[in-house]
N, C-alpha and C positions, 0 to 999 in steps of 0.2 A: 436622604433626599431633602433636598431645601424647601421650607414651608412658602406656599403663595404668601405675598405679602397682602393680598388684597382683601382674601380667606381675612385675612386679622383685622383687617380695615372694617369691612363689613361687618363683624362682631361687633370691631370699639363704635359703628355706628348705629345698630343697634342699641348698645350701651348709653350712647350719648343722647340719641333719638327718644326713648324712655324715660332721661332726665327731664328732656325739653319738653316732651306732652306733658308729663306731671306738673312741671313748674311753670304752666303756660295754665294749666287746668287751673292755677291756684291765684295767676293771674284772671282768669276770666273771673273769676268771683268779685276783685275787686271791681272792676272796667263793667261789671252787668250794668247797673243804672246811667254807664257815658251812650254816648250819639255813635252811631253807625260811622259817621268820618273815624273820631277817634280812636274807637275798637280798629279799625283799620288798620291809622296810625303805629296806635300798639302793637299789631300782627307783625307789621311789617319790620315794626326794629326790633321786635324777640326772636324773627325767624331769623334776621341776614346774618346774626352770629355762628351760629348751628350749620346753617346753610356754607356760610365760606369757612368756616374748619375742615368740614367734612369735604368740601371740593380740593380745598388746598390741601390734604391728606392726601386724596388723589391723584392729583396732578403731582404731587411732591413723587409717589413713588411710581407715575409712568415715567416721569421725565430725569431720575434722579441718579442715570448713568449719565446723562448730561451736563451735568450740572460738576463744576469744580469742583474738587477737594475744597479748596480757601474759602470756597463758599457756601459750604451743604451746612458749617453751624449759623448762618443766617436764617435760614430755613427751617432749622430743625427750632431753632429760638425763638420763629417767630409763631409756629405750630402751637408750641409747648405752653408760653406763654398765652398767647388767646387764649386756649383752653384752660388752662386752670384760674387766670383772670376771671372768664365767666361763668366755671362750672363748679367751682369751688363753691362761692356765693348761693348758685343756683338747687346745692345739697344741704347747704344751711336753712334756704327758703323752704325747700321741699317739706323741711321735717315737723314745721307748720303745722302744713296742709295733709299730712302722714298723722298729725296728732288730731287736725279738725275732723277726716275722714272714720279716724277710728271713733272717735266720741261718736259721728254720727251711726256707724255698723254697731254699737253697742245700744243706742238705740232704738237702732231698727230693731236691732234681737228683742230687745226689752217689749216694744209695742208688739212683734209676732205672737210671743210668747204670753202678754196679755190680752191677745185682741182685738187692741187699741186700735184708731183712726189715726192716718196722720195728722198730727196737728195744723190747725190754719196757724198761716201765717201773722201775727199781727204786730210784729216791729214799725208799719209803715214806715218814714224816715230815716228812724235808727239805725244804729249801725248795727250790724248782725256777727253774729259771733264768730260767723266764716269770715266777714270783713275784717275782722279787729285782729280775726290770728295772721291774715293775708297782708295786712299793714305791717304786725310785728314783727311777720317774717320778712318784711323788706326792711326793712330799716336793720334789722341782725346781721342779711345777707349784704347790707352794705357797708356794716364793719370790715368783714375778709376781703370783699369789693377794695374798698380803701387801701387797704392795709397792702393788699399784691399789688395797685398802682403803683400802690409809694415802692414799695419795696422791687419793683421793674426798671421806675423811673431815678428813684433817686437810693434808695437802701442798696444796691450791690457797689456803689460808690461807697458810699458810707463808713473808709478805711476809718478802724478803731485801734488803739495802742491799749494792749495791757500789758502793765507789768505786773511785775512779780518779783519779791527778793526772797532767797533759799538759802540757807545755811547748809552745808557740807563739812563734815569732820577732816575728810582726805582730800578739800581745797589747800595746795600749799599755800601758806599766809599770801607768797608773795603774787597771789591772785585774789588776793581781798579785793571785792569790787569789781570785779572782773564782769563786761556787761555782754552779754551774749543776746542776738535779737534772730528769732523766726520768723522765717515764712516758710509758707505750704500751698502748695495748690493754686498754683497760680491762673492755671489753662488762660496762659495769655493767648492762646487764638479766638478767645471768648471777647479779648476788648478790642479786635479790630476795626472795629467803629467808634471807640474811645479810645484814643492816643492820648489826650489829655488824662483823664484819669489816671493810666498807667504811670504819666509823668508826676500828676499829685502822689499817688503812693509812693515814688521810686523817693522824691522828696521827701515825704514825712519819715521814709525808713531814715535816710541818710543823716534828717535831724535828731536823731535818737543818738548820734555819735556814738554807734557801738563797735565792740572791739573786736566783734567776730559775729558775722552772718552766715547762717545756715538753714538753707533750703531745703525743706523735707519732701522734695516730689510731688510728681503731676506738674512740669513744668509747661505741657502743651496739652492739648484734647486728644491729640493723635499722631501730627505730621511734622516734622522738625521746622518745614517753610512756614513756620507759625512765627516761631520766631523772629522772622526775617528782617519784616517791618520795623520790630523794637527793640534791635542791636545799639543805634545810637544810646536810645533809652535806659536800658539796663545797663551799659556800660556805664554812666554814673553811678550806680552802687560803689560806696566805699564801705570798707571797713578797714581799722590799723591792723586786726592779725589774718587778716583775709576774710575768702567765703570759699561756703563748702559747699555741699550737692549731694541729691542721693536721688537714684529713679523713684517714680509710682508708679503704678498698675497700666497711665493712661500713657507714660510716654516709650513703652516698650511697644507701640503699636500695635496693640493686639486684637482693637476693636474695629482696625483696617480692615477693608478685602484687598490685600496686595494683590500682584502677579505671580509671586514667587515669595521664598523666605530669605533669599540674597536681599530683592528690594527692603523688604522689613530690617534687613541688617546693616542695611545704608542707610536708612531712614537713624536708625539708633543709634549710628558711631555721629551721622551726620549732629544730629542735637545735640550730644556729647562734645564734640568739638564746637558748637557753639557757645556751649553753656561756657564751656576753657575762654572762649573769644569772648566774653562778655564778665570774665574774673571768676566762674566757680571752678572750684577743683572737685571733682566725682569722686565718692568714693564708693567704690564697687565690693562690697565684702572684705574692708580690709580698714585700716587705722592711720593713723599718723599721729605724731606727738607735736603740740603746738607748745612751743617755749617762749619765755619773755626773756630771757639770759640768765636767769636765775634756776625755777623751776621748771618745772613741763607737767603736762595734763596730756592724756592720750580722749582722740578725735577717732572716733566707731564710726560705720556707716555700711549698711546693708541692703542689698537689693530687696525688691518687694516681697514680702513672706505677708500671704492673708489668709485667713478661711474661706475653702470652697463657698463661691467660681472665683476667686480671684489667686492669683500667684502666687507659687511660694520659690521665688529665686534666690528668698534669702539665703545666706548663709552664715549661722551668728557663731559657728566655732571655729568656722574660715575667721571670719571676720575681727576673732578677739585674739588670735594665735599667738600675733606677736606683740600683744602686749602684757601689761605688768600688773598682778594679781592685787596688789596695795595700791595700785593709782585711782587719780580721781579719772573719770570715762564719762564721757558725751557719748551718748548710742542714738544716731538718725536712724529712722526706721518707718517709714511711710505708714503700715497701715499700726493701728495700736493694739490690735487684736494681738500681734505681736509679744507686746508687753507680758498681757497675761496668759498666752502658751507656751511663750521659750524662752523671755529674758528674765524672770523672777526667779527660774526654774532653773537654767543654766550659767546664770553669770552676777555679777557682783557689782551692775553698773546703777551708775550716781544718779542720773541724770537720762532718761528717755527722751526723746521729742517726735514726735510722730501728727498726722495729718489726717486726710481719706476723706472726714465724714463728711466734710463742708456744712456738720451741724443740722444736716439736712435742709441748709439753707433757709430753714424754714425756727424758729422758734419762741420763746418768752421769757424773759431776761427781769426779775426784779431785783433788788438786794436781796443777797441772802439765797437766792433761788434760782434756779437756770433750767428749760427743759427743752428738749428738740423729740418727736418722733424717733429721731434716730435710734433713741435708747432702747429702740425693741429690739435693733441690733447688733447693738453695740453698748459692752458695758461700760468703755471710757471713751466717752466721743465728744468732750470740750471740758477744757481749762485743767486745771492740776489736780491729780491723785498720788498716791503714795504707799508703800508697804513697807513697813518698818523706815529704812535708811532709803531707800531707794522709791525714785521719783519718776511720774512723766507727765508729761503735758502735750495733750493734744490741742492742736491750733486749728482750728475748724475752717482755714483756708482764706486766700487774700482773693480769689477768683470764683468765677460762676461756669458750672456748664449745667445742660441740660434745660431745666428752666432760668430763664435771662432775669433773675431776679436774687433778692436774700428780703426776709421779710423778720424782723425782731433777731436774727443771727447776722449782724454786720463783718465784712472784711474782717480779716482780722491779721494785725502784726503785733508778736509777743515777744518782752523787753523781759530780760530777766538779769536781776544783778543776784550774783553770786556772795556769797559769804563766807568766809572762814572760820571754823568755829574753833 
């Protein structure tokens, strides 16, 4: 039986509701000595956030059989967004007023336990130590504050180049230099309100002059008519030895509610034959050898294989069949869980590239150091690892879904020159 959705609603409002008395209670401490206008003031602009999240929830799910396919990620982006813009910040401010509350319940114990009167008050003027942790916690909660603007406004633009050069035993010489460029995760139905952008990244890929482009999946959010709009667009992508392709999780439509599982299977060949219309070639559990007239290198490419909930359509013994136990191998393979279940274990490839996490969109980036949340679930979920000879690099994704943002984890296109050792 299908859950009410509203059943959830009511909970997450609940949930949200609890936040917002807390972190209003912790506001009233500071605003106690302002004027009854301004106390007002403040009421009213701490409440209309809370207030139109919670209605536009809502309204989102009486009205949201109504509502397009092409348009439900407007909605869902703009939901997601407000709320963790203002409830993020609002969980940093809390733990304040979590830490002023408990000082005061300790305390209290203390004075029961001897006695004691409450102390008069005598700071007159002063600032009091409820005010000074209530100021702290504003100014802390306006770091995350900051930080998700930028990263709403300007950070999921924010296309970044890394490279990387790798040395391989069984690169034939005659692919010394050989420059291979990623992407992953595009969910181009995420920039239909940025055409431009998509056209800066399609640019900066194209400046990289690489000699073979390979897209590791999640090409859409869902629907193949994602696509549709940025046909011109993407058709600029060059590379001199082509571009490849392999599904994700997100473009097997499985987090549709089709009609039937025919529509779902028109939906799937239909992207497919796009992706062909716009220069990639798919590859569905199966190989290809890319030669320069000399030598050849064999090109892997797997359906999605994840750990539950997510799919396993891979198939990696289909997939290496027909090729050559001494060759050098590129293995696309969307999720990287992958890597370390079945390709360490079954096979002898050079080279992994793999996508999914989007880095959690979220993370902190110094030299020398990298970390995202994601790592709780995911043991390789950005930039190069390795085991013995064998390699993979997860690209944390050039698109956004869910939350319309990346905040310290920028877009990401990865340039790799090859070496011959």
């Amino acid at each position: 039986m299908r859950s009410n959705p509203f059943v959830a609603i009511f909970i997450l409002t609940l949930f949200l509701l609890v936040i917002d008395f807390y972190a209003y209670r912790g506001v009233k401490k500071l605003t106690a000595p302002s004027t009854i206008t301004l106390k007002r003031i403040i009421f009213y602009l701490f409440w209309i956030v809370p207030v139109g999240i919670v209605l536009g929830l809502v309204l989102f799910n009486i009205y949201r059989n109504d509502i397009p396919a092409s348009d439900m990620r407007f909605y869902v982006h703009f939901i997601s967004g407000a709320a963790i813009l203002f409830y993020v910040p609002k969980l940093v401010f809390i733990i304040f007023n979590l830490f002023d509350d408990l000082v005061q319940f300790i305390r209290f114990l203390i004075r029961k336990l001897k006695r004691e009167p409450k102390p008069i008050d005598t700071n007159g003027n002063k600032i009091t130590r409820k005010q000074f942790l209530t100021k702290v916690g504003i100014v802390t909660a306006g770091i995350p504050f900051l930080s998700i603007g930028y990263g709403i406004g300007w950070g999921r633009f924010n296309f970044t180049i890394r490279n990387h050069e790798l040395t391989f035993a069984k690169l034939p010489k005659s692919f010394d230099g050989l420059r291979v460029l990623q992407i992953s995760d595009f969910h181009i139905g995420s920039f239909a309100n940025s055409k431009d952008e998509v056209e800066t990244a399609i640019e900066l890929i194209n400046e990289q002059n690489a000699d073979i482009i390979l897209f590791t999946g999640d090409f859409v959010n869902n629907l193949s008519s994602e696509v549709d709009d940025f046909i011109p667009l993407l058709s600029k992508l060059k590379a001199k030895m082509g571009m490849y392709s392999i599904l994700g999780n997100h473009d097997y439509g499985d987090y549709f509610r089709w009609n039937s599982e025919a529509d779902k299977e028109v939906n799937l060949q239909r992207l497919i034959s796009l992706q062909n219309k716009v220069g990639f070639k798919m590859l569905r559990n199966e190989s290809l050898k890319i030669s320069n007239g000399k030598d050849e290198f064999e090109l892997v490419g797997v359906e999605n294989w994840g750990l539950p909930p997510f799919p396993q359509y891979g198939d990696l013994n289909k997939a290496l069949a027909n090729t050559n136990e001494d060759s050098f191998k590129i293995l696309m393979s969307h999720d990287p869980s992958h890597w370390g279940k079945e390709v360490l274990q079954k096979s002898n490839v050079d080279l992994t590239l793999s996508g999914h996490t989007h880095g959690a969109q979220f993370g902190i980036e110094i030299p020398g150091w990298r970390w995202s949340p994601v790592t709780i679930r995911y043991d390789h979920w950005g930039g190069i690892y390795n085991e013995g000879e064998q390699f993979l690099n997860v690209n944390t994704g050039i698109g956004f879904i869910g939350f319309p943002g990346r905040v310290g984890m920028p877009p990401e296109i990865t340039v790799f020159d090859l070496k011959s050792a």
